[in-house]
Backbone as CSV, one residue per row, in Angstrom:
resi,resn,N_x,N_y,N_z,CA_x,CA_y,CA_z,C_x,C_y,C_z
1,UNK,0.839,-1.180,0.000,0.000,0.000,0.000,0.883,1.241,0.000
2,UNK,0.779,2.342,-0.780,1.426,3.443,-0.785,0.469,4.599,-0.625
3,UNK,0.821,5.223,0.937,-0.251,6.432,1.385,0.478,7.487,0.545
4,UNK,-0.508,7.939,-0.782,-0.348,8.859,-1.617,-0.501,10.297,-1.147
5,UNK,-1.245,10.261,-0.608,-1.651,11.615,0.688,0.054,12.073,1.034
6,UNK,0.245,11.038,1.991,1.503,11.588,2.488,3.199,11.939,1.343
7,UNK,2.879,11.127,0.030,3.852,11.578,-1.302,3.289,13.229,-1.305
8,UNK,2.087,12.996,-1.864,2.058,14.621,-2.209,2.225,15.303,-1.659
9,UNK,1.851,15.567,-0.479,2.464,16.390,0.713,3.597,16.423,1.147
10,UNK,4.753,15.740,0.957,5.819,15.658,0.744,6.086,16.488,-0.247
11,UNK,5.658,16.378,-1.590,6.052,17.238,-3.053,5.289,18.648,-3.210
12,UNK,4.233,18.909,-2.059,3.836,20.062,-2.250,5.118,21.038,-1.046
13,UNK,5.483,20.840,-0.136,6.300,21.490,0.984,8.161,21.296,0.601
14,UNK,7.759,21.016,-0.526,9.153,20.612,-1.388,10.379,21.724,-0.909
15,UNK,9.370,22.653,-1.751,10.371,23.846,-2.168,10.422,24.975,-0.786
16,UNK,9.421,24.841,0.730,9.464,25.696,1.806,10.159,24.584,2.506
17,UNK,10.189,23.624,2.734,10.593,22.603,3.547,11.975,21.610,3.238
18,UNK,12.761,21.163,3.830,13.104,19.898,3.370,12.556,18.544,3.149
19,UNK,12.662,17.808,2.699,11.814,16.291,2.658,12.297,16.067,4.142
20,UNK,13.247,15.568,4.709,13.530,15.249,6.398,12.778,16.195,7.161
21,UNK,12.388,17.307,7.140,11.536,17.992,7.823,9.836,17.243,7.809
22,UNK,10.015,17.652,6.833,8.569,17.230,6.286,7.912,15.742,7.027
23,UNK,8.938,15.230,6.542,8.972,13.657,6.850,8.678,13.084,8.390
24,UNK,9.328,14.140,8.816,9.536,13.846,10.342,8.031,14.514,11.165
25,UNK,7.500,15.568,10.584,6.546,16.088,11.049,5.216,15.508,10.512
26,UNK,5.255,14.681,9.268,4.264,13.383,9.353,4.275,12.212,10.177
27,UNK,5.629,12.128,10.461,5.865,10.967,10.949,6.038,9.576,10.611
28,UNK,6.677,9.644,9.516,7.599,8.713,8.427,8.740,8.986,7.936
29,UNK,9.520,7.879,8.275,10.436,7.626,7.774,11.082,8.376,6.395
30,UNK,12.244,9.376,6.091,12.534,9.222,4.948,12.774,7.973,3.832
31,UNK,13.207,6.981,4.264,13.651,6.057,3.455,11.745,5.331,3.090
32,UNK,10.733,5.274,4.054,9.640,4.907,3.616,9.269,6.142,2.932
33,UNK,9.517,7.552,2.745,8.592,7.912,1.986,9.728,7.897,0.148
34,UNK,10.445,7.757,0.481,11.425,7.747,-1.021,10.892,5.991,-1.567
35,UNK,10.473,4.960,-1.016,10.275,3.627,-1.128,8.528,3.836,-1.732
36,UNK,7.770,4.555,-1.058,6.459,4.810,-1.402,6.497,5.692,-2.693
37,UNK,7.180,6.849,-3.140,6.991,7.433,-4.147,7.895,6.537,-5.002
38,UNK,8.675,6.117,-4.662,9.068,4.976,-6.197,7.897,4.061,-6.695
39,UNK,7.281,3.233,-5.433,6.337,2.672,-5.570,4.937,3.314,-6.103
40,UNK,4.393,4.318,-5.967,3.438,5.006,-6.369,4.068,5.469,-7.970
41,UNK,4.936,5.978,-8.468,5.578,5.999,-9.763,5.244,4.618,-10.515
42,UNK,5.863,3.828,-10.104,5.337,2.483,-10.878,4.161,1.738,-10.909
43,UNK,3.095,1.773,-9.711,1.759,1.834,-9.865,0.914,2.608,-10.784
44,UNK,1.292,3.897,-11.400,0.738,4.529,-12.202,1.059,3.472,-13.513
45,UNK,2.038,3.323,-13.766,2.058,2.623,-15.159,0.901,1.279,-15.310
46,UNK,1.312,0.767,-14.394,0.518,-0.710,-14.478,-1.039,-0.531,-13.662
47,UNK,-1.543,1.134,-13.584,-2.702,1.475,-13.221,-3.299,2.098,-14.652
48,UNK,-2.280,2.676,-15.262,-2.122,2.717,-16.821,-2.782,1.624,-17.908
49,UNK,-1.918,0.802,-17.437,-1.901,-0.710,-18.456,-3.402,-1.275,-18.048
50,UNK,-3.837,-1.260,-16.850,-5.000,-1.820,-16.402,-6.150,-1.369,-17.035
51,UNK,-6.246,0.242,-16.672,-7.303,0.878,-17.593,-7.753,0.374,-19.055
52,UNK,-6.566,0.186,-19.924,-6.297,0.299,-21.483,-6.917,-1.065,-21.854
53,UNK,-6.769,-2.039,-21.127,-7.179,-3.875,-20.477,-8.145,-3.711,-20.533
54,UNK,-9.157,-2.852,-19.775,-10.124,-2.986,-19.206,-11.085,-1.945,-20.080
55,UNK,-10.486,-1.116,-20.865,-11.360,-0.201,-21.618,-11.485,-1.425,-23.253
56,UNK,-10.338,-2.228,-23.665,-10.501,-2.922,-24.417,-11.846,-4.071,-24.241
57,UNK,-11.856,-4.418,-23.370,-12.909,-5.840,-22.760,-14.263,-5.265,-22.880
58,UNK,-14.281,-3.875,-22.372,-15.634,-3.177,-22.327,-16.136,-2.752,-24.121
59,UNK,-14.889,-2.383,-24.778,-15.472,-2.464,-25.989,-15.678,-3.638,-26.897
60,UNK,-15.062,-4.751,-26.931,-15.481,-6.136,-26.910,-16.560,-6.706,-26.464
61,UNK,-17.447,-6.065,-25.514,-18.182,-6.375,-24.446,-17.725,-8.190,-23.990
62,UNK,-16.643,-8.035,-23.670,-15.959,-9.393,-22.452,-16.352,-10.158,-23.077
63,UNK,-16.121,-10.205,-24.506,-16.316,-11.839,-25.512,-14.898,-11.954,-25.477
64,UNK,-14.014,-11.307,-25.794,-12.377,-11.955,-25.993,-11.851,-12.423,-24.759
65,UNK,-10.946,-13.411,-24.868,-10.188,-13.955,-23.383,-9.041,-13.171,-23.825
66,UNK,-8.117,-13.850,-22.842,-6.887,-12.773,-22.081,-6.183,-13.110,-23.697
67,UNK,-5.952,-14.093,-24.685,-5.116,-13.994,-25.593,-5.467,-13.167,-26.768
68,UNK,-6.515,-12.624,-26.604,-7.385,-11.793,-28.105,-6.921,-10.399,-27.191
69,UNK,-7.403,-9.888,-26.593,-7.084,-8.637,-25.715,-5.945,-8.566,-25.520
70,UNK,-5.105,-9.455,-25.178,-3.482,-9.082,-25.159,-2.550,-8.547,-26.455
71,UNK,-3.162,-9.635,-27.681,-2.682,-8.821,-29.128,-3.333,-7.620,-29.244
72,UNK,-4.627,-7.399,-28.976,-4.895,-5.701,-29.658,-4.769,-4.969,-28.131
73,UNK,-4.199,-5.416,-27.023,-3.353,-4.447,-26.610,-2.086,-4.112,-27.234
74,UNK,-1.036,-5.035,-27.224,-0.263,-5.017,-27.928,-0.172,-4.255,-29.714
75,UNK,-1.103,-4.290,-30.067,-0.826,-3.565,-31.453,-1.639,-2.660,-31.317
76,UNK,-2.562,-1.882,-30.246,-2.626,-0.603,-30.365,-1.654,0.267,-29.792
């Protein structure tokens, strides 16, 4: 789970604050919040990929299985 709340708020107090300030006055860890925004970075992609999955199936209306939807993911 990555508390996104506490990334952004981190990236909004960026530029008045330090991240160790910041960090400390949420009450997390620097190294958990640098571990959570990597992690929240790469959840977007494969929250990405999910959508595109799932917008394909809906226009199919969920007749194709995972190997028909995977090529016209793949070649769109």
């Amino acid at each position: 789970m990555v508390p996104t709340v506490d990334v952004q708020l981190v990236k909004e107090f960026m530029g008045i604050r330090s991240v160790s300030e910041v960090c400390q006055q949420l009450g997390v860890a620097r190294a958990s919040y640098y571990r959570w925004r990597k992690n929240s970075e790469d959840r977007t992609e494969k929250e990405i990929r999910n959508q595109k999955i799932g917008e394909l199936c809906k226009l199919h209306k969920y007749r194709y299985g995972y190997r028909k939807i995977t090529l016209k993911f793949l070649n769109s």
